[in-house]
N, C-alpha and C positions, 0 to 999 in steps of 0.2 A: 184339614184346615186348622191353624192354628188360633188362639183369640189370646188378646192381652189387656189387662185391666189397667188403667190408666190413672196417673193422677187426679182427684177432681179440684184439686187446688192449682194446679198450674196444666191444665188440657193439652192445649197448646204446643207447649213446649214438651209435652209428654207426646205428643204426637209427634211431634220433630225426633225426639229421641228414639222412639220405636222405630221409624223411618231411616234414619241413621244406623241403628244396629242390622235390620233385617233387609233394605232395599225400599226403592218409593213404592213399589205395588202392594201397599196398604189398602183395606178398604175399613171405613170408621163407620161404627155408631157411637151413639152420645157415650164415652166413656170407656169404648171398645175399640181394641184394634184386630182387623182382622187380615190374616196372612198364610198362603202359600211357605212350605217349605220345613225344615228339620231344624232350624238354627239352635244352638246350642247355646245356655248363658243368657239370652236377650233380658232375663226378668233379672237373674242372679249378678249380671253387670250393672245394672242402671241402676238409674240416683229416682227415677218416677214411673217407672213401671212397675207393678205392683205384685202380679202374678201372668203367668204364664201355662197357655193347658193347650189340650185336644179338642177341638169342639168337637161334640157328639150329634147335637141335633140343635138348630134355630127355628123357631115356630112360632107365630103366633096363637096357635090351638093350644094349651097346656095338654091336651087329649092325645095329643103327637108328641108331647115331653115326654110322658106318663108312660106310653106304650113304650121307649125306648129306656126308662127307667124301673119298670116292674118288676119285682122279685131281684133286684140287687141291692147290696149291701152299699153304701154310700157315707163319706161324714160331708154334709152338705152345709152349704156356705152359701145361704142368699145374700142377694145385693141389688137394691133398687137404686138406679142412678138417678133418677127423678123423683126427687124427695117427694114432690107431691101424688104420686104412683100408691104412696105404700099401704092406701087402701083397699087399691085394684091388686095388688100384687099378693097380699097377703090372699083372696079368694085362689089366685091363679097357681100360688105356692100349695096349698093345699089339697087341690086340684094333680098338680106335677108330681108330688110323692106319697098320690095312695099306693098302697102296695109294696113298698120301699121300704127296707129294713135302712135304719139309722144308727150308724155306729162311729165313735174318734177310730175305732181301731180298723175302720177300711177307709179306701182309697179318697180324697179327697173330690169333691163334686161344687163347683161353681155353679149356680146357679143364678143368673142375672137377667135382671127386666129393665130393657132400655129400649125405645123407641116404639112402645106398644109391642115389641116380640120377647119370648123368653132364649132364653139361651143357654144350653147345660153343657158344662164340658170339663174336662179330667182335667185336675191341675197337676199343673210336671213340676213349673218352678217357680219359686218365691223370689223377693227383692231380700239383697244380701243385708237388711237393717245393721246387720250385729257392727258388721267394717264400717257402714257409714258412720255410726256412735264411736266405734271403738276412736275412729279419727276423727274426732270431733275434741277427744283428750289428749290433742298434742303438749309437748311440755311450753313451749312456747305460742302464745296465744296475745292475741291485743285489740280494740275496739277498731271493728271495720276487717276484721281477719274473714275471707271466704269460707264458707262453711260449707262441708265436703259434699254434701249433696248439690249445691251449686256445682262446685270444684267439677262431680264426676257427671253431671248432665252437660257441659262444656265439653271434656275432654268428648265422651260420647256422639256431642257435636258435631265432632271437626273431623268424625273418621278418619284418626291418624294412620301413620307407622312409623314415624317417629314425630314425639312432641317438642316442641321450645317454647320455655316459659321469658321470656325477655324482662316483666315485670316480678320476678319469683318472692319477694316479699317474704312470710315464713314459711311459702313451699307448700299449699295447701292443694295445688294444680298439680304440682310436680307429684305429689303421693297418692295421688287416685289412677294420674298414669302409669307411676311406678304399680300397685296395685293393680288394674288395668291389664298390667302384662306389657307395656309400651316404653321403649326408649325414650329417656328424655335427657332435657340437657336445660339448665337454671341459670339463670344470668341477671345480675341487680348491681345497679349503682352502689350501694349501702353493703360494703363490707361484712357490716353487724347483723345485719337482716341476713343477710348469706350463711354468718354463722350455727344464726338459731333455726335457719330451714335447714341444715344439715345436721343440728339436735333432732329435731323434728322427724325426718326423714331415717335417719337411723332408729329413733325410736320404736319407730314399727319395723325396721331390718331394712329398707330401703336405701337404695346408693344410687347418685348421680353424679353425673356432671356439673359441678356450679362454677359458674366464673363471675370474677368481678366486671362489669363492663356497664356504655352505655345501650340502650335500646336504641337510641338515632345514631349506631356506628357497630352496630351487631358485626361482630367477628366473626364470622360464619360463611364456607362459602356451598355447604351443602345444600340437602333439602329438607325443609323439615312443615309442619302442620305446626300453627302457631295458637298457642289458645294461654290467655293471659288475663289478670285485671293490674292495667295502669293506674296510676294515681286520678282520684277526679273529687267533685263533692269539696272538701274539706281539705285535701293535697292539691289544691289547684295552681299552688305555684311549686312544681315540683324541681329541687333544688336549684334553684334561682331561673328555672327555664319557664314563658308562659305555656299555660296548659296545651295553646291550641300550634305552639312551635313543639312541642312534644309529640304531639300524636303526629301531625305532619311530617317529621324524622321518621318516626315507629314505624307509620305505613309504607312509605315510601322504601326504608329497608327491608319491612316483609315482603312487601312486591317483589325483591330481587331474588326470593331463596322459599316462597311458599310453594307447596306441593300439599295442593288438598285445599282446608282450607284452614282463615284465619278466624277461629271464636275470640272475642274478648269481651267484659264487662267493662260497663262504664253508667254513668249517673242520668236518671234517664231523662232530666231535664235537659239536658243539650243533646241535640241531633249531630250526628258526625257522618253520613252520608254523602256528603258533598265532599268532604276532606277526603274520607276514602276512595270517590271516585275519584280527584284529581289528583291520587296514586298509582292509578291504572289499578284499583281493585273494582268487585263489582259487588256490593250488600246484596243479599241473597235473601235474609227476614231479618228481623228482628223478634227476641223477646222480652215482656217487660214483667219481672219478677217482684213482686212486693217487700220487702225484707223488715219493715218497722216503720212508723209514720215520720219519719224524717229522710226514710231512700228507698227510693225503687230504684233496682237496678235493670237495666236495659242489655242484655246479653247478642252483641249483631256477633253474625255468623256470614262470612265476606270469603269471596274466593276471585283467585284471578282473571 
């Protein structure tokens, strides 16, 4: 069985993404995902999964940790998901590696107390941090730009095979799919905005597809996984069209050509539920992402 450490800043949505990468037969505790199977990548792709291991043993006896920890060498890494625990946990940590040599230089050992059980298990893989930073220094940048950790929990989202960004802005979506491993294809109103998401995109060695176009007249007659942020917030009248004649074009052409499903952001003071059903799409969750005390973004995740 495999266990995965979780966001504790965005749960939720880190639950959605675990799910999305490995399949729905997840089983959770507070902070843990737990799963069946061999997947490859699941910690090393995501934007909120943290690590990735083997469970060894789940117990609430530390007595039953200990015995399956005795006489081995470990560099161990406790983690109480309930801050208020770390009194109880601290006796039960103690308790779990008598006998236990501790060393950086062997195997990596997770050791986590969540739900009154402990939990010890081999970690195999880490969250790829270094790509989500490195892209976060595009050359082109500006107030309100996606920030790749959004960017690659969206694409993660939509379980593509091939992406369309309709909204591509300076291409922040488009370089985590590219990165990702995934087909994509860039498409903006805004010439100039086109331009600098193709700085952008090569910057890190990245090539796509961009075309100049509208979102309410997608050129497109294939199939693609659509995952985007449209203009909202502050762009609410976006080049001279109202916000809510906007979206209602967008949906309405995603419905013609989605395969999978459609992620997008948008401001999470207005609901668009209603507008996506009378596109023939169907909202599937929503999630609501904090981002600074002037926007939460609202991330729906919508399929046919």
């Amino acid at each position: 069985m495999k266990y995965a450490k979780l966001s504790n800043d965005e749960v939720f949505a880190s639950m959605a993404e675990l799910r999305a990468l490995v399949g729905d037969e997840v089983h959770f505790l507070t902070g843990v995902g737990l799963y069946e199977g061999d997947t490859k990548g699941v910690a090393r792709r995501s934007s909120t999964i943290k690590v990735v291991g083997e469970v060894l043993v789940i117990s609430h006896d530390p007595r039953e940790i200990n015995e399956r920890l005795r006489g081995n060498c470990f560099s161990v890494y406790p983690d109480v998901i309930l801050g208020r625990e770390k009194e109880r946990f601290r006796v039960l940590y103690l308790e779990s590696i008598q006998g236990v040599k501790t060393s950086r230089s062997c195997q990596k050992l997770d050791l986590v107390f969540t739900d009154g059980v402990l939990l010890a298990g081999i970690r195999e893989e880490e969250r790829d941090s270094k790509s989500l930073i490195e892209h976060s220094r595009k050359p082109f940048s500006q107030s309100g730009t996606m920030d790749p950790y959004t960017s690659r929990l969206m694409v993660n989202l939509a379980r593509p095979r091939r992406v369309l960004d309709p909204f591509t802005g300076l291409g922040s979506i488009l370089i985590e799919a590219e990165w990702l491993g995934y087909r994509a294809v860039g498409l903006d109103v805004d010439l100039k905005m086109l331009s600098k998401a193709k700085v952008n995109l090569e910057y890190f060695g990245y090539s796509c597809d961009l075309i100049q176009g509208s979102a309410t007249a997608l050129p497109y007659s294939g199939r693609f996984s659509v995952v985007t942020d449209p203009p909202y917030g502050r762009s609410s009248n976006a080049k001279g069209m109202k916000l809510v004649e906007l979206y209602q074009g967008f949906l309405s052409e995603v419905a013609e050509l989605l395969e999978g499903r459609l992620v997008f952001a948008t401001d999470s003071n207005v609901d668009w539920r209603d507008v996506i059903r009378s596109a023939g799409l169907r909202p599937m969750y929503t999630h609501f992402l904090y981002q600074h005390k002037s926007l939460s973004r609202a991330i729906y995740v919508v399929e046919k």
